[in-house]
N, C-alpha and C positions, 0 to 999 in steps of 0.2 A: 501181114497185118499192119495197118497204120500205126504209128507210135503215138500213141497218147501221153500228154506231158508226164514228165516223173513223176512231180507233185503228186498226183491225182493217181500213180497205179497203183498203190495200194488199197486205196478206196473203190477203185474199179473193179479192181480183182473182186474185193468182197463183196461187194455188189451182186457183181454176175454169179457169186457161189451162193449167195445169199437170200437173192431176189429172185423172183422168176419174173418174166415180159410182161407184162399189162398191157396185150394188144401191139397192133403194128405201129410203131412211130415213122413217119413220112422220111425223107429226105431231110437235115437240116438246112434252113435259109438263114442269112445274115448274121450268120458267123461270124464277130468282131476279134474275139482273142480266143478261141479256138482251134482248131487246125479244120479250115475249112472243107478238107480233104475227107473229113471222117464221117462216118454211117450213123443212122437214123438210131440203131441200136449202141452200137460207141460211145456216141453223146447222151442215150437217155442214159445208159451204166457210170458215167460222170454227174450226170444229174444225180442219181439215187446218190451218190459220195456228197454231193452238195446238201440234199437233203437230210442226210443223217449227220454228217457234221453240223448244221443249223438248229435241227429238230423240226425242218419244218417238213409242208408239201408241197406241189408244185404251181399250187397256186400265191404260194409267198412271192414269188417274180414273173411269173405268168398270167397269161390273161384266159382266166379260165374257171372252171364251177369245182373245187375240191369235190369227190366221189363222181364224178362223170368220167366217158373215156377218154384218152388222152386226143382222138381225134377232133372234139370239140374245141379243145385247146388252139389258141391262137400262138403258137409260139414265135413266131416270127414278129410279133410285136415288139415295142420299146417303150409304151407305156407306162410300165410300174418303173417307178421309181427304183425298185429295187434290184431290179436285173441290172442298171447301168450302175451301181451301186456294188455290186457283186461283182460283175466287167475290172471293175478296180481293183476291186476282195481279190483277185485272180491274177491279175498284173502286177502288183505288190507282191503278192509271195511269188511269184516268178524271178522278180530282179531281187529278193532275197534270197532263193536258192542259188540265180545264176552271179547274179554280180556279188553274192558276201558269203554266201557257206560256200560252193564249188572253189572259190579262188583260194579257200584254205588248203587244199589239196588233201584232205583226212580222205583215209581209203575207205569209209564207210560213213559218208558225211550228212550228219540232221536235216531233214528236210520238212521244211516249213508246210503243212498244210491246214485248209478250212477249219480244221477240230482242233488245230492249236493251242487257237486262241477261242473258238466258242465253244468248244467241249457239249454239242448240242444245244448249245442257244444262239436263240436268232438273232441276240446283241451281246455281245464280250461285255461280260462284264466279272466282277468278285465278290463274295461275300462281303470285305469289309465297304464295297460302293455302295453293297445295297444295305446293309446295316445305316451307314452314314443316312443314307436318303428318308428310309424310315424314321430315323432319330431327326431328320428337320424336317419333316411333314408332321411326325406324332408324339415325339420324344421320345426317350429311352424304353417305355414301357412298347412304344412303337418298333423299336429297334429288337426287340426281343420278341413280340410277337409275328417282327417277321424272320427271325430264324427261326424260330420255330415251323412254321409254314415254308420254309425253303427247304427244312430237315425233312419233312414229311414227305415233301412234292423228288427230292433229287438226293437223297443219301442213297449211296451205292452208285450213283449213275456217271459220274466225275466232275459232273458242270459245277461244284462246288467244292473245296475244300475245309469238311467237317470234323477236321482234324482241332485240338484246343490252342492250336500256333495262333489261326486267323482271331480267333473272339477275343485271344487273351491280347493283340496287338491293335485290335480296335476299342478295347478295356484302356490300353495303357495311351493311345491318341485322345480318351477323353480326360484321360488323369493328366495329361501334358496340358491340356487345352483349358484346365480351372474347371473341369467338372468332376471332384473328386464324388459325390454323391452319385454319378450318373454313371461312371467307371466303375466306383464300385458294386452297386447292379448288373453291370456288364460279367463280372467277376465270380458273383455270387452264384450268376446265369452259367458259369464256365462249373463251378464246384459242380454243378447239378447235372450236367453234360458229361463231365467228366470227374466220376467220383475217385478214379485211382492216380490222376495227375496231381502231381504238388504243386507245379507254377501257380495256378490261379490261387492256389490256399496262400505260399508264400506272398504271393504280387499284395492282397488280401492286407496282410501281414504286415509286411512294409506299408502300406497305406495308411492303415489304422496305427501305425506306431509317429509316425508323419502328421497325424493331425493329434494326438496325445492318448486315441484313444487304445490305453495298454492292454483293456481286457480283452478286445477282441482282437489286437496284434496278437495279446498269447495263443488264444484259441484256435485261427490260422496256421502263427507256427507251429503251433504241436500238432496240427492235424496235416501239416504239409512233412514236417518231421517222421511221423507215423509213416506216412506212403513214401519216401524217399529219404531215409537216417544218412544217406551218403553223399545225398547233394548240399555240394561247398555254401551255396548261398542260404540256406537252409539253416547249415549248423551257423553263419555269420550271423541271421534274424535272431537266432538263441540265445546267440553271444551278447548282440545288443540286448535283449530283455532283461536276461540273467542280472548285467550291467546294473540296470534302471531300477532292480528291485532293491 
């Protein structure tokens, strides 16, 4: 059997266990970074790896009608934009597996592929980019309505990290940036998301003690206090109130 790049045998594998054929694929033609060598079936089992790392289907780079069979498809095109886009997507993580992780000589060495970095989306991107974008199209109430909307669409799937690290690190970009008002809505967003995490109550906490206001500095720390009595920064907010009183 032909070698199919490293990168890609994992995804190939699963494919082929995963997928069944969708009709006969031709011959491939014009093969630029491919191994021009390989089967009509080979290449679509690399396709389906492309597709489910992207989330798309095969008319994302193809020139062809989504739900028709694959024979209408014009694959030997160069049209779309996105296949000589992808031709790149494919050449990059090649000369990073072979020219930067292989040369480390690890006996069992990371290998860079398509879901790396899109975790099923068609454009790489993170939570806090698309927080940001929402916040300067709509403002903050924009920024929250769309995580919301991204929780719904992709929690459990991995294209995002719904963990309270990213909100609470996009909370504290807007508190760096002189929008204490807008940060602290971000925060507020994070209590409600996550009712057992203390960061957001502390971060909270510190905020409101920052700008003088003590009642709801207290209120923060003692409800970040309650969910976590043994984190250091925690007991320090205490200490500064105690102080004040």
């Amino acid at each position: 059997m032909r070698r199919i790049p490293y990168l890609l045998a994992i995804t190939v594998a699963l494919a082929a266990i995963s997928t069944p054929a969708v009709g006969q694929m031709a011959e491939p033609t014009n093969l630029k970074v491919l191994d021009s060598k390989m089967t009509g079936m080979e290449v679509m089992q690399v396709m389906r790896g492309f597709a489910t790392g992207l989330g798309v289907r095969c008319d994302h780079c193809h020139m062809g009608e989504d739900g028709q069979p694959l024979s209408s498809f014009d694959f030997a095109s160069d049209e779309k934009e996105a296949k000589n886009v992808a031709r790149e997507m494919l050449r990059m993580t090649m000369a990073i597996n072979d020219s930067h992780i292989a040369p480390l000589g690890r006996e069992d060495p990371y290998k860079v592929e398509c879901v790396t970095c899109h975790r099923g989306l068609a454009k790489p991107t993170t939570l806090e980019r698309e927080l940001s974008t929402a916040y300067d199209d709509t403002g903050v109430a924009g920024a929250i309505e769309r995580y919301a909307s991204l929780r719904e669409e992709y929690e459990g799937s991995g294209a995002f990290d719904f963990r309270e690290q990213p909100l609470i690190m996009y909370a504290s970009d807007l508190l760096r940036g002189g929008k204490p008002d807008e940060g602290i809505q971000i925060l507020e967003t994070a209590t409600k998301y996550f009712p057992e995490s203390a960061e957001p109550h502390m971060m909270l906490g510190m905020t409101y003690l920052s700008s003088g206001d003590k009642e709801n500095a207290k209120k923060h720390a003692e409800a970040a206090f309650a969910i976590d009595p043994e984190n250091r920064r925690v007991k320090r907010l205490m200490q500064q109130l105690e102080s004040q009183d």
